[in-house]
PyMOL CGO cylinders between C-alpha atoms (Angstrom):
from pymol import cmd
from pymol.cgo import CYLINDER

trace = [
    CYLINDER, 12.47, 20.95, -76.30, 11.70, 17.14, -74.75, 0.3, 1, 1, 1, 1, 1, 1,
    CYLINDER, 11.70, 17.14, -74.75, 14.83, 15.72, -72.85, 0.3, 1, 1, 1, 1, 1, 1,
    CYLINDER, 14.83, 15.72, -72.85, 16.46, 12.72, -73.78, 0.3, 1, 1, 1, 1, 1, 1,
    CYLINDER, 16.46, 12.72, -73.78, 18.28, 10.67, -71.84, 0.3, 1, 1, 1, 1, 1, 1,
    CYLINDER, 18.28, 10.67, -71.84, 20.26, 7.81, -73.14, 0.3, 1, 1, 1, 1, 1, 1,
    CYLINDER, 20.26, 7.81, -73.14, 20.07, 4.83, -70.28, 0.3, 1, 1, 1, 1, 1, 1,
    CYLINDER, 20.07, 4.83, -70.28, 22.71, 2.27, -70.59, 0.3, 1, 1, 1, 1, 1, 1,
    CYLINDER, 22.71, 2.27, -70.59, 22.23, -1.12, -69.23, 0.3, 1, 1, 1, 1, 1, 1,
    CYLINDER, 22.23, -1.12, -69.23, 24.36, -4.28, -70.04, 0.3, 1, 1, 1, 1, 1, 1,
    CYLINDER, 24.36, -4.28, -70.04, 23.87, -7.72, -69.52, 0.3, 1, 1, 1, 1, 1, 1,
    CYLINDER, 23.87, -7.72, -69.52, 22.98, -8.14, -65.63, 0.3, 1, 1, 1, 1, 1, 1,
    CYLINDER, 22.98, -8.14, -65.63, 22.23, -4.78, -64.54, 0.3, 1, 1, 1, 1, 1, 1,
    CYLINDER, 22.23, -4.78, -64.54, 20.98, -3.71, -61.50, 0.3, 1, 1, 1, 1, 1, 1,
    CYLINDER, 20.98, -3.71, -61.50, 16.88, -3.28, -62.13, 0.3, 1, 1, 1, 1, 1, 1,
    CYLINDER, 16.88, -3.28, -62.13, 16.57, -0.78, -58.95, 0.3, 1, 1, 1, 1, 1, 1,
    CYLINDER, 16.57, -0.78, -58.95, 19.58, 1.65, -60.00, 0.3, 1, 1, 1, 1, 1, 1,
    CYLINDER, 19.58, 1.65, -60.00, 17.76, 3.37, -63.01, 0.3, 1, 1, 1, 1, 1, 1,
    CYLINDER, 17.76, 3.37, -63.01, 13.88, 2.42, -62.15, 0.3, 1, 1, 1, 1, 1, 1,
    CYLINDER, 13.88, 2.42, -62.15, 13.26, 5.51, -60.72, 0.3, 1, 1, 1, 1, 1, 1,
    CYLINDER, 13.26, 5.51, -60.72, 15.15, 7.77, -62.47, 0.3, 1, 1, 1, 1, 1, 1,
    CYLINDER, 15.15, 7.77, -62.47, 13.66, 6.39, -66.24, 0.3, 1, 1, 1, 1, 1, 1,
    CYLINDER, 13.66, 6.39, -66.24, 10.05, 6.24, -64.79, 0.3, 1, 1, 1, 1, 1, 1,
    CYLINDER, 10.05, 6.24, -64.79, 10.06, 9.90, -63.22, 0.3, 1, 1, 1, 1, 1, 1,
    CYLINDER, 10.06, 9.90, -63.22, 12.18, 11.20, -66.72, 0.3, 1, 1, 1, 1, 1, 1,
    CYLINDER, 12.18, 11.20, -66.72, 8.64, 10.17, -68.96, 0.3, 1, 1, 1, 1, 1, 1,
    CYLINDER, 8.64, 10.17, -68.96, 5.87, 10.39, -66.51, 0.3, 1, 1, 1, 1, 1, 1,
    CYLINDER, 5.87, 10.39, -66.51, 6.91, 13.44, -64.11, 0.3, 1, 1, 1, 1, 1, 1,
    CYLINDER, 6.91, 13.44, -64.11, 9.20, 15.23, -66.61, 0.3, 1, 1, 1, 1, 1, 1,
    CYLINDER, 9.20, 15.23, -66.61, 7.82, 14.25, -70.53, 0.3, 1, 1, 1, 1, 1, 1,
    CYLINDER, 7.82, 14.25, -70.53, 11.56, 13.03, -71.33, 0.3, 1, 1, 1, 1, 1, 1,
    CYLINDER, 11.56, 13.03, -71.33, 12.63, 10.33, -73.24, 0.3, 1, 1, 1, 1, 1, 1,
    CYLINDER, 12.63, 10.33, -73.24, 14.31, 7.61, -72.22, 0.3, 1, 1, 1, 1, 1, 1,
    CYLINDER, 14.31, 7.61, -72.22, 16.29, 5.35, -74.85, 0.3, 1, 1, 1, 1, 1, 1,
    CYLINDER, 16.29, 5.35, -74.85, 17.69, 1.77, -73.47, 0.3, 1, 1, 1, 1, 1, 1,
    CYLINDER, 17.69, 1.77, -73.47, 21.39, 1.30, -75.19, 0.3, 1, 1, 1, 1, 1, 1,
    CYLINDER, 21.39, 1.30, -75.19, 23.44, -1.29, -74.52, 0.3, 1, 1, 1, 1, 1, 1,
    CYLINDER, 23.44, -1.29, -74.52, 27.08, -2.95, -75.41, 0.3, 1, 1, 1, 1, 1, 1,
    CYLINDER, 27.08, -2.95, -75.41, 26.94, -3.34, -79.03, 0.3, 1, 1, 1, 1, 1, 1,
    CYLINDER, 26.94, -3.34, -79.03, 23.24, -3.13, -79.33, 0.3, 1, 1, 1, 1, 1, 1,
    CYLINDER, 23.24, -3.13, -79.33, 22.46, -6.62, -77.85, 0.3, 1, 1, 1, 1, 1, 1,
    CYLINDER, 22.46, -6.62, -77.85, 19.50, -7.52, -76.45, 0.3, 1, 1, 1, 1, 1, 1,
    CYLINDER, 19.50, -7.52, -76.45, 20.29, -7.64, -72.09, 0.3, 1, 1, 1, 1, 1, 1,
    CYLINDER, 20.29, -7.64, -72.09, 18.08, -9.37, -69.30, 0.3, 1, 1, 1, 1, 1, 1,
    CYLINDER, 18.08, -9.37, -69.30, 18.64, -7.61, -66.05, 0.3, 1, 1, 1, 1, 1, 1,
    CYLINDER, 18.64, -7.61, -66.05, 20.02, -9.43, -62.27, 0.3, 1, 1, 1, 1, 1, 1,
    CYLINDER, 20.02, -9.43, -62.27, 16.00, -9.78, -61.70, 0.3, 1, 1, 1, 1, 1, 1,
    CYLINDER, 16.00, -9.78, -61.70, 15.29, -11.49, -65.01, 0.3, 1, 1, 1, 1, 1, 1,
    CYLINDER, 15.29, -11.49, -65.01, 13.90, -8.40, -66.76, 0.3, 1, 1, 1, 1, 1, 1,
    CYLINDER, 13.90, -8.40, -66.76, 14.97, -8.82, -70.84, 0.3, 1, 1, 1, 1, 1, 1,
    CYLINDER, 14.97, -8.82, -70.84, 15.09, -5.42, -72.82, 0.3, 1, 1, 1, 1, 1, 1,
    CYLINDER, 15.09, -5.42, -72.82, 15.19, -5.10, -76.38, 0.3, 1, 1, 1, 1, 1, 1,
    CYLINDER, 15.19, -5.10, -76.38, 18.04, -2.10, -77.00, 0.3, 1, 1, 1, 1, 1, 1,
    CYLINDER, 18.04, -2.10, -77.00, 17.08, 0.47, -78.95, 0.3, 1, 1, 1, 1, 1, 1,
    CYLINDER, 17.08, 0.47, -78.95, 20.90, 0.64, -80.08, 0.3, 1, 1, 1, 1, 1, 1,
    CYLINDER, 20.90, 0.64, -80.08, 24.72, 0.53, -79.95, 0.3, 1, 1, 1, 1, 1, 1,
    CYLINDER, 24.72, 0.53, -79.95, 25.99, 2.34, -76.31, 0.3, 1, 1, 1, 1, 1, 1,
    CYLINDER, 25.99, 2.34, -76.31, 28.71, 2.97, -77.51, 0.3, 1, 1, 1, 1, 1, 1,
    CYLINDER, 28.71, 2.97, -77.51, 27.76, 4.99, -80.53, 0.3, 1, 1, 1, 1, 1, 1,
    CYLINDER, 27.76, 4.99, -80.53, 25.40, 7.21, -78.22, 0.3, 1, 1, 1, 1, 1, 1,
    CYLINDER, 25.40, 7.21, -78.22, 25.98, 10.96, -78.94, 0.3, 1, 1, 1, 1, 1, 1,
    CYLINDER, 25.98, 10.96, -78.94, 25.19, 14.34, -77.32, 0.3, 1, 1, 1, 1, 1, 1,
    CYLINDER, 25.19, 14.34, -77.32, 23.48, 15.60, -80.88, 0.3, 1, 1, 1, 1, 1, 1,
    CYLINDER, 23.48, 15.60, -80.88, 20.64, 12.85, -79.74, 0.3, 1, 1, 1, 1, 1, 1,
    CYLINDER, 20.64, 12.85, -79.74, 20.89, 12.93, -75.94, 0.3, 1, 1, 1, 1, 1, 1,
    CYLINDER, 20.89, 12.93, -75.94, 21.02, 15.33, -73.14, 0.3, 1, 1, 1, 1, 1, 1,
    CYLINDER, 21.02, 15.33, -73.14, 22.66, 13.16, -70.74, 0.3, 1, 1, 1, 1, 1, 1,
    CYLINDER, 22.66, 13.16, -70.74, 24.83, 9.27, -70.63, 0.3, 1, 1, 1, 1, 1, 1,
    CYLINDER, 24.83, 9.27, -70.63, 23.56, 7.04, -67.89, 0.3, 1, 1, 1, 1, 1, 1,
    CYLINDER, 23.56, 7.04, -67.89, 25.75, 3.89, -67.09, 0.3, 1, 1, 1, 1, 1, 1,
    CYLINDER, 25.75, 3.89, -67.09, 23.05, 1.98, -64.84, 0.3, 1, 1, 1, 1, 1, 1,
    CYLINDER, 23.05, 1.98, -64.84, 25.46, -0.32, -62.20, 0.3, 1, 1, 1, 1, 1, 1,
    CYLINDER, 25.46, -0.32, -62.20, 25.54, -4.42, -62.71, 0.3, 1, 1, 1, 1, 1, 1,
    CYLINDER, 25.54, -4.42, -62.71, 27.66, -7.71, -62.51, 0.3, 1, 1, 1, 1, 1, 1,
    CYLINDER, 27.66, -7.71, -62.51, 29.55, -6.38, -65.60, 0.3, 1, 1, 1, 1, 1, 1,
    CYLINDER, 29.55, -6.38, -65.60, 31.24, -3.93, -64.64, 0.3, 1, 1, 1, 1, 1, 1,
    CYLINDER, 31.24, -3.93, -64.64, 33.56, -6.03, -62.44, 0.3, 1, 1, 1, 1, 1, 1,
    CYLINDER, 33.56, -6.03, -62.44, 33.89, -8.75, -65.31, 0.3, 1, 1, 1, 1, 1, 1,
    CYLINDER, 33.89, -8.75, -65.31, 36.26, -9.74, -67.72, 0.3, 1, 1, 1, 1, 1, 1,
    CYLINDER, 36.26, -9.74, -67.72, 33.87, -8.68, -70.29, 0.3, 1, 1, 1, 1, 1, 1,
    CYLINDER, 33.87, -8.68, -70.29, 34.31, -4.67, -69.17, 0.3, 1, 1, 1, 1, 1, 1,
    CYLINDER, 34.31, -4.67, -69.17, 32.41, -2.93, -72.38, 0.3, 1, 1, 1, 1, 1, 1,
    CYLINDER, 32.41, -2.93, -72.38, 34.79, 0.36, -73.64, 0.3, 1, 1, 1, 1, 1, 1,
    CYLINDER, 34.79, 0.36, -73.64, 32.11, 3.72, -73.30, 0.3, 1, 1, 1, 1, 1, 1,
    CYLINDER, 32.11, 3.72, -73.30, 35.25, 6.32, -73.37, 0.3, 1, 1, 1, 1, 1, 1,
    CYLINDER, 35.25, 6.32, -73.37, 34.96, 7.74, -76.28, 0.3, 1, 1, 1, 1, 1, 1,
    CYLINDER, 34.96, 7.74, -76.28, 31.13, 8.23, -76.15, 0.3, 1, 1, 1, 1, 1, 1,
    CYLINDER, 31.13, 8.23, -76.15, 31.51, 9.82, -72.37, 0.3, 1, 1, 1, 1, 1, 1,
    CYLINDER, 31.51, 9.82, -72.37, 34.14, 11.29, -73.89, 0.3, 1, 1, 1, 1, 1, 1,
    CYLINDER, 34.14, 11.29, -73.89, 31.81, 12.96, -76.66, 0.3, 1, 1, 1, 1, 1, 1,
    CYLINDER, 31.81, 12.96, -76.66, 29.12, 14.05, -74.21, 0.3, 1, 1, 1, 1, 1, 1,
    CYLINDER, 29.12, 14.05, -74.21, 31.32, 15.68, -71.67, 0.3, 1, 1, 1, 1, 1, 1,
    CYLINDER, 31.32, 15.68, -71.67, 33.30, 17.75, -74.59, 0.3, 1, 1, 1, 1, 1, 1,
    CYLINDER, 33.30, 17.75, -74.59, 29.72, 18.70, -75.65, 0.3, 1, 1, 1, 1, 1, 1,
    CYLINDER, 29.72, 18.70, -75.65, 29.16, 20.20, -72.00, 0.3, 1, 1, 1, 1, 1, 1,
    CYLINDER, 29.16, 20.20, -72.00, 26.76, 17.67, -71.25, 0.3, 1, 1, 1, 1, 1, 1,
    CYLINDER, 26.76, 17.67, -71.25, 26.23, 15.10, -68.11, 0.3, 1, 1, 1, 1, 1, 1,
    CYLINDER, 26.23, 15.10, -68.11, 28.01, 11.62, -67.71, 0.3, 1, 1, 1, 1, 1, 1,
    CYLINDER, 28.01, 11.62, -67.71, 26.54, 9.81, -64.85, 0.3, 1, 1, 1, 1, 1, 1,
    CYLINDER, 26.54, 9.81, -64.85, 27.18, 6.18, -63.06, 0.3, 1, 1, 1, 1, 1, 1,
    CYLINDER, 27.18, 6.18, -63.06, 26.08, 4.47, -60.19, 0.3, 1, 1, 1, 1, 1, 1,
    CYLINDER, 26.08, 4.47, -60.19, 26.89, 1.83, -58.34, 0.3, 1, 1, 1, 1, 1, 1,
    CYLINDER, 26.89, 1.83, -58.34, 29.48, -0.87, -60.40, 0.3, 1, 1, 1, 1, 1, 1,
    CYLINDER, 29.48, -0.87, -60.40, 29.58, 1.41, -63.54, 0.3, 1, 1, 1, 1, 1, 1,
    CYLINDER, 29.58, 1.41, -63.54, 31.68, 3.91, -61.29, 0.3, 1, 1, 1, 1, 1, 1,
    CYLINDER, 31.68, 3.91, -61.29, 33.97, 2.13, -61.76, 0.3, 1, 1, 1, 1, 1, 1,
    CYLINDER, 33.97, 2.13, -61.76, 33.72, 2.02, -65.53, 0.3, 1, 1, 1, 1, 1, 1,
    CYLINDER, 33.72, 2.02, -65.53, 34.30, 6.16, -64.64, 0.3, 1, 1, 1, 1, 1, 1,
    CYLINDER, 34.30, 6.16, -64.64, 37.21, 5.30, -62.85, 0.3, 1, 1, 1, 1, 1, 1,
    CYLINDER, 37.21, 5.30, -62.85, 38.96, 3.37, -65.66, 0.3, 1, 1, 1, 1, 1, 1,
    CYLINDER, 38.96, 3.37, -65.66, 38.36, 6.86, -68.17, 0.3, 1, 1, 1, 1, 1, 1,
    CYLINDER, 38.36, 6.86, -68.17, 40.39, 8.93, -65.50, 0.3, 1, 1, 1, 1, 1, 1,
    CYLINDER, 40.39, 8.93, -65.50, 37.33, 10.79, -64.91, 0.3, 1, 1, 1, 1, 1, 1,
    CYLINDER, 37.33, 10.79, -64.91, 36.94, 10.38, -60.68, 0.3, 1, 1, 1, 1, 1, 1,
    CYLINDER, 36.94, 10.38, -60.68, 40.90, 11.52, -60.83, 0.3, 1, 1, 1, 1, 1, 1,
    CYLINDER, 40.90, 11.52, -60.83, 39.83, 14.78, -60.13, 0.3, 1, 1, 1, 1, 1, 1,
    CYLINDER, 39.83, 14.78, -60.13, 36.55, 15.38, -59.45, 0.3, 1, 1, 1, 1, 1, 1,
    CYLINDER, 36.55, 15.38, -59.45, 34.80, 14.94, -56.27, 0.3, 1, 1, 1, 1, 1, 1,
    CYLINDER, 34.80, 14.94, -56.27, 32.73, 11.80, -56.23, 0.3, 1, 1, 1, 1, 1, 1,
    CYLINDER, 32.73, 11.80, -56.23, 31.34, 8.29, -54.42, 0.3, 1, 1, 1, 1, 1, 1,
    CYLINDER, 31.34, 8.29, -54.42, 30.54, 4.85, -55.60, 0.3, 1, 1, 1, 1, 1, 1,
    CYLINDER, 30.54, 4.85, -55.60, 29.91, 1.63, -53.42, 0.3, 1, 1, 1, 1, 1, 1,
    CYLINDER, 29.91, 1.63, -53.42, 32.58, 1.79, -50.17, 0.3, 1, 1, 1, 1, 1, 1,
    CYLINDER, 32.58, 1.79, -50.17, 35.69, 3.82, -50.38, 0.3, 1, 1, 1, 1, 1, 1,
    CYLINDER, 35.69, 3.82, -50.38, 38.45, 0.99, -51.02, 0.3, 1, 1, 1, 1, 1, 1,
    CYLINDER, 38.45, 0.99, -51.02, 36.56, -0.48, -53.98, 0.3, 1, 1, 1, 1, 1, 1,
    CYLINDER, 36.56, -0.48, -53.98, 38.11, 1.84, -56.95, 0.3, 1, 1, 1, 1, 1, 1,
    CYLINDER, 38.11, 1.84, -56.95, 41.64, 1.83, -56.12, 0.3, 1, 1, 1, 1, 1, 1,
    CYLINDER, 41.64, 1.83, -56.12, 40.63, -2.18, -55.54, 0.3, 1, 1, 1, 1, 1, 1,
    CYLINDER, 40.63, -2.18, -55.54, 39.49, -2.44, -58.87, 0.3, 1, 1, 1, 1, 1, 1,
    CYLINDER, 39.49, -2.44, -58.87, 40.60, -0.10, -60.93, 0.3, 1, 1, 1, 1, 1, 1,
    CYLINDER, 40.60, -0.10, -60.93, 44.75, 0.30, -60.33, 0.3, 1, 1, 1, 1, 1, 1,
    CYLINDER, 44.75, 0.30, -60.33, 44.95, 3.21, -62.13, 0.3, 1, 1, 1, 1, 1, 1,
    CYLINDER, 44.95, 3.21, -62.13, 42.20, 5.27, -60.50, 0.3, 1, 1, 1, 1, 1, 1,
    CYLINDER, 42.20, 5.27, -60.50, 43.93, 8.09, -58.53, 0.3, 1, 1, 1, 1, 1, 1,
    CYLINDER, 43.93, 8.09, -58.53, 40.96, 10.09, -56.95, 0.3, 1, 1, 1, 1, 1, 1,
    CYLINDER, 40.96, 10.09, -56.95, 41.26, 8.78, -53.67, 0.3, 1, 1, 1, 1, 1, 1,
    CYLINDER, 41.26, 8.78, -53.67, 41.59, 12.62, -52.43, 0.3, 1, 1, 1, 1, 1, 1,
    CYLINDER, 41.59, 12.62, -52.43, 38.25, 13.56, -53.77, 0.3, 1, 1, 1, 1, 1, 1,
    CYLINDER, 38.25, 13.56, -53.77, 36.05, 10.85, -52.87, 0.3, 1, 1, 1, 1, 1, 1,
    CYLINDER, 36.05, 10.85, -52.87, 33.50, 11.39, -50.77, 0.3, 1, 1, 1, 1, 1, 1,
    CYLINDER, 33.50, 11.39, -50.77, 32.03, 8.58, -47.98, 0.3, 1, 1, 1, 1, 1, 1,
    CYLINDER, 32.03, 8.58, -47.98, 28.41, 9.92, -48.31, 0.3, 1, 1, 1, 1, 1, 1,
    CYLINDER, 28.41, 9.92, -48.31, 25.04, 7.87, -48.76, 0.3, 1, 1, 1, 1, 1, 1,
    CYLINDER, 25.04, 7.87, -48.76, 23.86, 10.52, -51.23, 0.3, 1, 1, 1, 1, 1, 1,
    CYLINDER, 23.86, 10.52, -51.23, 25.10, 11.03, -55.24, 0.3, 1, 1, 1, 1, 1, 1,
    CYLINDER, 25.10, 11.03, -55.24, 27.62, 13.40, -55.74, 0.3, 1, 1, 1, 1, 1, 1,
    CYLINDER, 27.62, 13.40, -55.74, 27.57, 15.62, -58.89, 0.3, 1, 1, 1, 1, 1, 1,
    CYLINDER, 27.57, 15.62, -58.89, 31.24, 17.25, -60.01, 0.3, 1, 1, 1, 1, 1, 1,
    CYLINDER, 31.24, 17.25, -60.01, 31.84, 19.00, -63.42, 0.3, 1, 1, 1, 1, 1, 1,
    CYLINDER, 31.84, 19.00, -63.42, 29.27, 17.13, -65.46, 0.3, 1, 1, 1, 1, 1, 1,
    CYLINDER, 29.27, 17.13, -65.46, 30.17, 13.96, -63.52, 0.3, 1, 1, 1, 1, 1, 1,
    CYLINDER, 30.17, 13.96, -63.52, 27.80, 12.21, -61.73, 0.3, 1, 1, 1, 1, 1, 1,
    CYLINDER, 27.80, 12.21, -61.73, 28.26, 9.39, -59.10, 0.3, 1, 1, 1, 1, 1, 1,
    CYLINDER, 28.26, 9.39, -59.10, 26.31, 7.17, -56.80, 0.3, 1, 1, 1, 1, 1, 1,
    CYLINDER, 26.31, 7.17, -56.80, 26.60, 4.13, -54.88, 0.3, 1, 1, 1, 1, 1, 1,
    CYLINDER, 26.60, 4.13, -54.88, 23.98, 1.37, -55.40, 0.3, 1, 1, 1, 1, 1, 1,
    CYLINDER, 23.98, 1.37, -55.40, 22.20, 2.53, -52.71, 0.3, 1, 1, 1, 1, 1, 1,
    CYLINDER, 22.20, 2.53, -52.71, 21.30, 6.07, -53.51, 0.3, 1, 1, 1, 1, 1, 1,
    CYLINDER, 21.30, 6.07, -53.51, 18.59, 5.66, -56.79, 0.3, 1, 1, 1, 1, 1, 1,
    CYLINDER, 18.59, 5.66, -56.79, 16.69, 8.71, -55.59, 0.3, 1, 1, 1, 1, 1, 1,
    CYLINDER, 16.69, 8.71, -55.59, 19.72, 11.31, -54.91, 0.3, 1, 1, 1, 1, 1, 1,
    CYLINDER, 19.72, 11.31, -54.91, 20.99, 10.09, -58.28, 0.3, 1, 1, 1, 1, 1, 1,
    CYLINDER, 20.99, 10.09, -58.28, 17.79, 10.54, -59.98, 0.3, 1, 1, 1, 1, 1, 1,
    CYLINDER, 17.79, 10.54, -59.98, 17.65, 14.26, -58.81, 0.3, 1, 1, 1, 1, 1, 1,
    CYLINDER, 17.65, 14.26, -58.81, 21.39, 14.81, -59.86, 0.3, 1, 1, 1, 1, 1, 1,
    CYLINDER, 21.39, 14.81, -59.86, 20.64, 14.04, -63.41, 0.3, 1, 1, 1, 1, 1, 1,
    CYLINDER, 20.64, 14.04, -63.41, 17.43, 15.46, -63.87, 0.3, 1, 1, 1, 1, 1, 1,
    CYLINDER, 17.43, 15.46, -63.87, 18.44, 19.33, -61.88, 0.3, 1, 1, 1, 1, 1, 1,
    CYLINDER, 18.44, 19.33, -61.88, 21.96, 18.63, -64.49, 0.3, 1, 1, 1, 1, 1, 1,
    CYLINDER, 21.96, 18.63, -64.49, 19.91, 18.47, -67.52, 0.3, 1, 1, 1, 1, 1, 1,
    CYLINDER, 19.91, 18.47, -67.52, 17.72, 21.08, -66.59, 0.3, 1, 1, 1, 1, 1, 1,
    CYLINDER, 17.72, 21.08, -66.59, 14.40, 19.23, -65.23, 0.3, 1, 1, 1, 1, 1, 1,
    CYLINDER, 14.40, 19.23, -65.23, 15.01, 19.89, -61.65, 0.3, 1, 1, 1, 1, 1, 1,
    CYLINDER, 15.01, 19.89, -61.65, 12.00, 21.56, -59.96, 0.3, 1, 1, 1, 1, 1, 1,
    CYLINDER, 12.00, 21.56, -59.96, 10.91, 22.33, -56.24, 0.3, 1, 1, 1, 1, 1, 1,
    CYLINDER, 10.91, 22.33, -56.24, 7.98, 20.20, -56.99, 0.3, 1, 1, 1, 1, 1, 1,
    CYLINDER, 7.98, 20.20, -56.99, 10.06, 17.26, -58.71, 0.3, 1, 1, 1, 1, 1, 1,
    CYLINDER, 10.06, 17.26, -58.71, 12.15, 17.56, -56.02, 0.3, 1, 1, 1, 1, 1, 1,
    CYLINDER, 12.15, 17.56, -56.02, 9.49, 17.34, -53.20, 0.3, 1, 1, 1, 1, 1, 1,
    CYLINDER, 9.49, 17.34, -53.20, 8.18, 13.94, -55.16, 0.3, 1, 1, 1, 1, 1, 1,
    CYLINDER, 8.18, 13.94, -55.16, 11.42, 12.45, -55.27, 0.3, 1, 1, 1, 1, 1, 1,
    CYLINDER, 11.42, 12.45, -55.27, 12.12, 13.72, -51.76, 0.3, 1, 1, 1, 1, 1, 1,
    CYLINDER, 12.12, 13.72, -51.76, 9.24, 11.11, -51.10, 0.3, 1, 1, 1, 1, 1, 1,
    CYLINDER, 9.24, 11.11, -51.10, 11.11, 7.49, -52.11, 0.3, 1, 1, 1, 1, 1, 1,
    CYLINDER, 11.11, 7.49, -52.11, 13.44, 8.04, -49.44, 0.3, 1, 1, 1, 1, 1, 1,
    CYLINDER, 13.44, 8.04, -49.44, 11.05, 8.52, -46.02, 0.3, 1, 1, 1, 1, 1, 1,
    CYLINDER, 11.05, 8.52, -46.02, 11.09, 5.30, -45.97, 0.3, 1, 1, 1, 1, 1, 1,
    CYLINDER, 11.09, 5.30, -45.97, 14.62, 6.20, -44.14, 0.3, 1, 1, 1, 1, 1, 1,
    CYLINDER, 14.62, 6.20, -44.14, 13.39, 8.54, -41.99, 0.3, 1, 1, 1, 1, 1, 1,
    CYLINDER, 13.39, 8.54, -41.99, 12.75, 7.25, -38.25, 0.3, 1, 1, 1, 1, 1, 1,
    CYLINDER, 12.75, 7.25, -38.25, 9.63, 6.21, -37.42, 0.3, 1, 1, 1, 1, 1, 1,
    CYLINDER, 9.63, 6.21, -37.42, 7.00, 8.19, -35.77, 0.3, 1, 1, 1, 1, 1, 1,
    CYLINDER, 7.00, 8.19, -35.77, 5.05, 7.29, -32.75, 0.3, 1, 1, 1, 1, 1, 1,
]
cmd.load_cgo(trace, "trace")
């Protein structure tokens, strides 16, 4: 049966976060992606990208999707804070993944879901920063890569690749060839030879 994986960005999102993992989902995997966003609106991304949305985020539900994305952006650390509880909510009492990276950690942190699950996001003060009811400051973890915990997955901005191969091995895509080809957009990190 074809994956789906239900991406959501919101007005100024971060076009690197979920690039890679989208573009590897349908041409390395033959998933689906589907854009939602807050209240089905229409979003353009920090780069000026506009995407239609293909529907409401917060109606998004495990019968039609194997996994919740919340792609990182300017939102997240607005006033204007969109409410995806009860949809992560529905996927992780269905057993499947809830994943965020970057800002939209914090959008984890608000649902009490980093209370107790090991986890990252951006730099270690910014969820008790921004979020003064987070209380998972025992099982964060300072790391560069994602960190997957109990159908929570977390990343900082800077880790697209290690958060790509979180959600795909979670839903069941992971592969020692997929993982070799994704093991490839980070030697760019390695030091250099010669």
């Amino acid at each position: 049966m074809t994956k789906r994986l239900a991406i959501v960005l919101t007005e100024g999102y971060a076009d690197w976060e979920c690039g890679l993992l989208m573009a590897t989902a349908r041409h390395e995997c033959d998933a689906t992606t589907a854009v939602l966003t807050p209240g089905g609106a229409d979003v353009t991304s920090l780069g000026g990208v506009a995407i239609k949305s293909a529907g409401a985020a917060e109606a998004a539900s495990p019968e039609d999707f194997d996994v919740l994305v919340l792609c990182g952006g300017t939102i997240w650390q607005s006033d204007a804070v969109p409410d995806l509880s009860a949809a992560a909510g529905r996927f992780l009492a269905a057993g499947k993944p809830v994943a965020g990276i970057c800002d939209a950690t914090l959008a984890l942190g608000r649902m009490g879901l980093l209370d107790d699950r090991a986890h990252t996001g951006n730099y270690r003060s910014q969820l008790p920063e921004v979020v003064p009811a987070y209380r998972g400051e025992a099982h964060y973890r300072d790391q560069p890569q994602a960190v997957a915990d109990r159908n929570v997955i977390t990343a900082s901005g800077a880790a697209p690749v290690t958060f790509a191969r979180e959600i795909l091995v979670a839903i069941g895509l992971g592969s020692p060839e997929l993982l070799d080809y994704l093991r490839v957009y980070g030697d760019e990190h390695k030091a250099a030879q010669g």
